[in-house]
N, C-alpha and C positions, 0 to 999 in steps of 0.2 A: 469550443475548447473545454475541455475537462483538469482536473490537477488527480493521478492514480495514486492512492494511499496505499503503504505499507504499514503493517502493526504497530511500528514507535509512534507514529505521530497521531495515531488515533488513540493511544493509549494516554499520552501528552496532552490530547485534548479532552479528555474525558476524565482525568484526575488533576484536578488545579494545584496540588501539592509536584505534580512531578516538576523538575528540575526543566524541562522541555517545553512546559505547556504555556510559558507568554510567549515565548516565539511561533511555537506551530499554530498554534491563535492567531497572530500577527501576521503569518504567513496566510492563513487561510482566509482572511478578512482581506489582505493584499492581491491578495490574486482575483478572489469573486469570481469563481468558477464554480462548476457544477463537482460535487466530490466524489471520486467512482473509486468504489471498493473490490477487487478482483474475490470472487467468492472464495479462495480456500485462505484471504487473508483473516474471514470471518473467522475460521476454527482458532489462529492462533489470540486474536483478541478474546473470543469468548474462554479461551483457556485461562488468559494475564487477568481478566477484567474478576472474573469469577475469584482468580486465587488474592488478587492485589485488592479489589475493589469492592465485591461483594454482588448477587442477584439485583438489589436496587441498580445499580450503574450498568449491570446490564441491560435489562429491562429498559432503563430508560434511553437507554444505544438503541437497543431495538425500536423506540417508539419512534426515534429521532430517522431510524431508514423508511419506517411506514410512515412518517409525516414527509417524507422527501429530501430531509436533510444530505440525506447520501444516498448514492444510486449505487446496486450492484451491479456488478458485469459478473456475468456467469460464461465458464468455459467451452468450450467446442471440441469436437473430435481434432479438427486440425491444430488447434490449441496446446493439446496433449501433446500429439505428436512436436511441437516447436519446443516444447517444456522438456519432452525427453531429449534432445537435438542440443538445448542450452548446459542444461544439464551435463551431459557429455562431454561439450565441448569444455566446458570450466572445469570439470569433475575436481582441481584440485584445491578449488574454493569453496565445495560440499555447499554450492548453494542452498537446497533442497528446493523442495517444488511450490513452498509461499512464492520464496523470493524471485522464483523463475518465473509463477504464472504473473505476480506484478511487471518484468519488465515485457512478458506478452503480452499483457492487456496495453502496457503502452503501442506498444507495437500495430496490435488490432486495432486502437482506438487511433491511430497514428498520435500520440503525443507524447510530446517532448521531452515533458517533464515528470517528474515523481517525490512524494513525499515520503523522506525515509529519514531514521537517524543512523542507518547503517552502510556510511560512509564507503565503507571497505571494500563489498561485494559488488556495490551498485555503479561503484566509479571505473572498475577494471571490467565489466561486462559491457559487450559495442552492440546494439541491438540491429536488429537488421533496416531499419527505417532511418536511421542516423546513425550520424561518425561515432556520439556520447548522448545520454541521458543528462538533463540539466537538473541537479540535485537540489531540493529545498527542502527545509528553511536554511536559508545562506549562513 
């Protein structure tokens, strides 16, 4: 079992100041799973991290994936093809293709659930492995 992150709660857990970051802590200490990153969630952290946080707090994300802390999952041709498919079918929630290749990598990876603070998109999207995505931290 894996817990798939989306960019709030990596950013929560990387800035101890944010508003988010004892729970998404609590959540990730609670679960004790392996933490998989879908690759294009990297661009939008390395965008927030850089502008909110500064190269140190990057750098040290980065050191935290090469010591194993978090694992990526990198996409696939069939992947794309499901992103454009989700894409589509939502078009009026403008997901964009972060938030679609995360509820694919649930999908791929068949799990459940996902860490997100983005309540809105991730609650009205059905993914094809299950009825609902099981949203955390609660």
């Amino acid at each position: 079992m894996a817990l798939i992150l989306d960019t709030g709660p990596i950013l929560a857990l990387l800035d101890a100041g944010d508003p988010d970051h004892r729970r998404c802590l609590a959540m990730v200490e609670a679960v004790g799973e392996d933490l998989v990153i879908p690759a294009p969630v990297l661009v939008e952290v390395d965008y927030w991290v850089l502008k909110l946080l500064g190269h140190d707090a990057w750098t040290t994300f980065v050191e935290d994936i090469d010591r194993g802390a978090y694992r990526v999952h990198h996409l696939d041709a069939n992947d794309l093809v499901r992103i454009a498919i989700l894409e589509r079918t939502y078009a009026t929630l403008d997901l964009g293709f972060v938030d679609t290749a995360v509820i694919v990598t649930c999908e791929r990876l068949d799990e459940p659930k996902v860490a997100t603070l983005d309540r809105r998109d991730f609650s009205v999207v059905r993914p094809r492995h299950r009825d609902h995505l099981v949203l955390l931290p609660d």
